[in-house]
C-alpha positions in Angstrom: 137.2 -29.4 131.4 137.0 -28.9 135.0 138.6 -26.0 137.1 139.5 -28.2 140.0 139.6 -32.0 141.7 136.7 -32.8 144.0 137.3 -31.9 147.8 140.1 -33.9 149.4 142.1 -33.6 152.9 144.9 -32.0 152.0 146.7 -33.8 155.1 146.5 -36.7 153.3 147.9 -35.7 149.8 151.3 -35.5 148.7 153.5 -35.2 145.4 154.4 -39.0 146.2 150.6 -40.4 145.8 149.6 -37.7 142.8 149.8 -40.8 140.0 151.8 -39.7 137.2 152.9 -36.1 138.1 156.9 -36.0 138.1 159.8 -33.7 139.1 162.5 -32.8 137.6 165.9 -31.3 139.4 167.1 -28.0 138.3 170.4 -27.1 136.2 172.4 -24.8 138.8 173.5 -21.3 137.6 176.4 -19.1 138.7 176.5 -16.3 139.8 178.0 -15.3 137.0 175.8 -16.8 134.6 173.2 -14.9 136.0 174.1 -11.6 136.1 174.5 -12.3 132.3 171.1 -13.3 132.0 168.4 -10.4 130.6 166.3 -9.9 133.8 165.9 -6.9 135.8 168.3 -5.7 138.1 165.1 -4.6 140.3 162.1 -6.1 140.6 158.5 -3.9 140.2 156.8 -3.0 143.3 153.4 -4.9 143.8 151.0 -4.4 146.3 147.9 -6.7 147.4 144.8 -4.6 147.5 142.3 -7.3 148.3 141.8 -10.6 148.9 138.5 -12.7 148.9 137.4 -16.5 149.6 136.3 -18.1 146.3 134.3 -21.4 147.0 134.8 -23.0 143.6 132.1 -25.3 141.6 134.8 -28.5 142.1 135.2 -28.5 146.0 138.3 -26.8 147.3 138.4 -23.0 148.1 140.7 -20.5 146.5 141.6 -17.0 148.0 142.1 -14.4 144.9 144.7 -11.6 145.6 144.3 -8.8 142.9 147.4 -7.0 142.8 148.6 -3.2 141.4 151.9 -2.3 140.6 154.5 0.8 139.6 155.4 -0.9 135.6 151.6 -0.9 134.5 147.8 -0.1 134.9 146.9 -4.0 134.8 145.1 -6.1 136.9 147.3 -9.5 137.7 146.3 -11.9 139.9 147.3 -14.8 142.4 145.4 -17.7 143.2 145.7 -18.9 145.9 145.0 -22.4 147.9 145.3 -22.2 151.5 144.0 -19.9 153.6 147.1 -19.6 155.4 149.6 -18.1 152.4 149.4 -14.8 153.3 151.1 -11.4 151.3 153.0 -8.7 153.2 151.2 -6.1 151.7 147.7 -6.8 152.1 148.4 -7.6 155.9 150.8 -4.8 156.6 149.0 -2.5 159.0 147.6 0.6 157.1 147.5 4.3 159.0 144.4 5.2 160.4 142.5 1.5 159.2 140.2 -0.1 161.6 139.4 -3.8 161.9 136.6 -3.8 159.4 138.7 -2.1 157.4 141.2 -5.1 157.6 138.4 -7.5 157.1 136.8 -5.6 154.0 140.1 -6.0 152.2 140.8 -9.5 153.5 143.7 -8.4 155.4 141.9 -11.8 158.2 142.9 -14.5 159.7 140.8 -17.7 159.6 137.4 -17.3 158.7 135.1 -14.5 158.8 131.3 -14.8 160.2 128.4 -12.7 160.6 129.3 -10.5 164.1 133.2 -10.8 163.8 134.8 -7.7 164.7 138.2 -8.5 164.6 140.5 -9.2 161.4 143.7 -10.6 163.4 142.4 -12.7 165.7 139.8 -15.6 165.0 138.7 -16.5 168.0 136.5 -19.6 167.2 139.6 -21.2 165.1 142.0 -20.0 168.1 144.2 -18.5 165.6 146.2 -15.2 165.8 148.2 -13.5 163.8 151.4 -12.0 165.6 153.2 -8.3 164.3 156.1 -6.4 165.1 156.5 -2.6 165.6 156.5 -1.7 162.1 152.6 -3.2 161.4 154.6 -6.1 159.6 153.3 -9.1 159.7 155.4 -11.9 161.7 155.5 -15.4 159.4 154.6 -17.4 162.4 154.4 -21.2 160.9 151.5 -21.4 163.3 149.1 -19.4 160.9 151.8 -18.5 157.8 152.8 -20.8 155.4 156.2 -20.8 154.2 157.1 -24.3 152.9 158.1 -24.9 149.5 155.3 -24.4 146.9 153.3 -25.7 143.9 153.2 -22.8 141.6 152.5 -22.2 138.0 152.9 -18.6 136.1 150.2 -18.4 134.1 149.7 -15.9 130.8 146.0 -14.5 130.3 144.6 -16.5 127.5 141.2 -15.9 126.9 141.4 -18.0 123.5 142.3 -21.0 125.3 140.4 -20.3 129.2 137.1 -19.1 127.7 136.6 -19.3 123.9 137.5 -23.3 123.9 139.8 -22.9 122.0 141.9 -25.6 120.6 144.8 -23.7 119.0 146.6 -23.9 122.6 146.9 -25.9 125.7 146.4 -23.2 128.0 143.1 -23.4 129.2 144.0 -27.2 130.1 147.3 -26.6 131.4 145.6 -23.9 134.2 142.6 -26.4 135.0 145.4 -29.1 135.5 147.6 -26.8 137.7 144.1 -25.9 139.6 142.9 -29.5 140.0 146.4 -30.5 141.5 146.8 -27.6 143.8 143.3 -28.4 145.0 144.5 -31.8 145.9 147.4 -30.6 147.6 145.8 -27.9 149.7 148.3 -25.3 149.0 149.7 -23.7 145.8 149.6 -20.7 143.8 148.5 -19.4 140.5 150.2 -16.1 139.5 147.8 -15.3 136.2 149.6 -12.5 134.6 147.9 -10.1 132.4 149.8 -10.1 129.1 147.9 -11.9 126.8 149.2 -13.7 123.1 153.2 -13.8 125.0 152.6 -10.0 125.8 150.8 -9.1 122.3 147.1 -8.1 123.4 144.4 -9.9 121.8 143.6 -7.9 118.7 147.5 -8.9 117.5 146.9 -12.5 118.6 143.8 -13.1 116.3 146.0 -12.0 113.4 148.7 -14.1 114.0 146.1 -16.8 114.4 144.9 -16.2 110.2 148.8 -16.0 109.9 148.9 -19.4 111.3 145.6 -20.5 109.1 147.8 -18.8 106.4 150.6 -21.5 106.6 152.7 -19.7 109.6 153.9 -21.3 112.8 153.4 -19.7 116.5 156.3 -18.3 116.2 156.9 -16.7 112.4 153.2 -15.2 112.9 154.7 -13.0 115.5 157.6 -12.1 114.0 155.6 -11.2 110.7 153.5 -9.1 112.5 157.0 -7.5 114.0 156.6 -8.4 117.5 159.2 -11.2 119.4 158.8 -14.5 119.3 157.6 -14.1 123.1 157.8 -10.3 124.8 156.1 -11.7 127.8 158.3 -10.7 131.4 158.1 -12.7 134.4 159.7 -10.3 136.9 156.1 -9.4 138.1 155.3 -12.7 139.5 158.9 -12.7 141.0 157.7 -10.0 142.9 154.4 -11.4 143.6 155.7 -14.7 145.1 158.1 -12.4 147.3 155.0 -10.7 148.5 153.6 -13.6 149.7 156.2 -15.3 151.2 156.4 -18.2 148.3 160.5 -18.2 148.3 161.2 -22.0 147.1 158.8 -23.5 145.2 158.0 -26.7 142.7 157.6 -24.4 139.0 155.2 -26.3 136.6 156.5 -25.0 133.1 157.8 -26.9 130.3 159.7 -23.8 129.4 163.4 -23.3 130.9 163.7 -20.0 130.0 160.8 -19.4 132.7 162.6 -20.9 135.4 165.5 -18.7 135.2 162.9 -15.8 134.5 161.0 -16.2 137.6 163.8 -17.1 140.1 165.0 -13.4 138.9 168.9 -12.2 138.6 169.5 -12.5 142.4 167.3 -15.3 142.7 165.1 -13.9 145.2 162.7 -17.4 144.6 164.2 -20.5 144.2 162.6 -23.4 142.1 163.8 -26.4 143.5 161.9 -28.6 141.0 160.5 -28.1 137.6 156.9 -30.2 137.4 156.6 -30.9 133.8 152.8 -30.3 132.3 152.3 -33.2 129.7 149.3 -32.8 127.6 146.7 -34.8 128.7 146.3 -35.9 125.2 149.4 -37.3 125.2 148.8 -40.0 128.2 144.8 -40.7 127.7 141.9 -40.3 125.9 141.2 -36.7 127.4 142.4 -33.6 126.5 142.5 -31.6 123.1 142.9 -33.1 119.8 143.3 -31.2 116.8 145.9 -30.2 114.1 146.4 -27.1 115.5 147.0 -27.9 119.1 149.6 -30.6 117.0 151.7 -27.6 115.3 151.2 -25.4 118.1 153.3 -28.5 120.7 155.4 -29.3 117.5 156.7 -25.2 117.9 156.9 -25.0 120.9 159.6 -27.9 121.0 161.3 -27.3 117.8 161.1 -23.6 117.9 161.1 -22.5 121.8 163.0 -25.2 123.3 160.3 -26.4 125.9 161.7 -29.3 127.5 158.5 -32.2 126.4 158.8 -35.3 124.2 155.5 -37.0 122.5 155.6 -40.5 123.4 155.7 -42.4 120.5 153.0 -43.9 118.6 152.8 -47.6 118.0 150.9 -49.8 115.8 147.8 -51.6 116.6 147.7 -49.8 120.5 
């Protein structure tokens, strides 16, 4: 599998010419509703603390924001596509910081060079960034992005990212969020550090002989007395806030995500749900085995994710 798509002009891409990638409209909730749901009344406080240009083996170029926060000592991530999606924190001025010091941390605008001396201004690009007495930065739309957004929350998996693994989709469903966002030219990967639906990795081989054992996804947990899923999305809540991401298109197949990540007073709003269909499903690519089969079976019967095999017919 491949990270991302070949170079493209983004100006030239949309959601209406990306082939078979649909969107689906969003059940509204109350207020009410909301306030009912399990979510945090307050989100965690992030913080940016570097960003750096990633020129990727496929083509398009990612920016990867590595964030810190006050709820634990993990590293979480956003990638990013487009130069021009930029986080309050990291670009929030910093007491005492000088422009290399902006620069170092990636706290820039445009491009950087050998001999550039200044982060907020490029002058070869003839692009600067504007702030107001504070040190905050001002989302001009001449060098900020803030249109609605391609994003997927993505759960560490190294099972399915970097042992090939096919127990899980995972590791395909972030190369297929990557190759569209590089198509697009803007998008964002929040890649959240809680591995096995907030297990760790030691617990998540067990439940995998569990499974071998005759368990599902979901009874190998609970055997092992952890929830079915004890993963929390209020971190990338926060991280989209941070970087300006405030309506955006969520690719999930699970509902109780969108609800998660829009947070109790849904400070983002997903305005469509892009559904990730295994590639299996719709070609001859993707991952075939019988536990990627159980594992999709679970997830519907079990989880409630919102996907339906097409069905199989004779002779085709």
């Amino acid at each position: 599998m491949t990270l991302l798509s070949p170079a493209v002009t983004p100006s030239m891409i949309s959601m209406e010419n990306l082939g078979d990638i649909k969107s689906e409209s969003i059940p509204h909730l109350s207020a009410d509703q909301r306030s009912k749901l399990p979510l945090p009344d307050i989100l965690p406080v992030v913080k940016c603390i570097a960003r750096a240009r990633i020129p990727t083996t496929q083509g398009p170029e990612i920016f990867l924001h590595l964030y810190e926060n006050n709820i634990d000592q993990k590293e979480h991530l956003a990638i990013v596509f487009g130069e021009d999606i930029r986080s309050k924190t990291l670009f929030r001025f910093r007491e005492d910081e000088t422009q290399q010091d902006r620069m170092t941390r990636g706290a820039y605008v445009g491009k950087l060079y050998p001999g550039r001396n200044t982060a907020d201004k490029d002058d070869r690009l003839k692009l600067e960034l504007k702030f107001d007495n504070k040190g905050e930065l001002i989302r001009d739309p001449s060098t900020t992005y803030s249109k609605p957004t391609m994003v997927r929350i993505h759960s560490e998996c190294y099972t399915g990212e970097t042992a090939w693994s096919a127990r899980c989709d995972c590791g395909e469903q972030f190369d297929e969020a990557g190759r569209i966002m590089g198509q697009l030219g803007h998008g964002c990967i929040v890649y959240l550090r809680q591995e096995g639906r907030g297990i760790g990795l030691g617990e998540k081989l067990k439940a995998y002989n569990l499974q071998d054992l005759g368990a599902d996804t979901v009874q190998a947990n609970l055997m092992l007395r952890h929830p079915a899923d004890g993963r929390s999305f209020s971190l990338a809540t926060a991280i989209l806030e941070d970087l300006g991401l405030l309506e955006i298109q969520l690719m999930t197949n699970n509902p109780d995500k969108i609800a998660a990540v829009e947070g109790k007073n849904q400070t983002i709003k997903v305005i469509e749900r892009i559904p990730m269909i295994p590639l299996a499903w719709k070609s001859d690519d993707g991952i075939k085995s019988k536990e990627i089969e159980g594992y999709l079976s679970t997830k519907i019967e079990r989880m409630g994710h919102l996907l339906e095999k097409p069905l199989q017919i004779s002779g085709r």
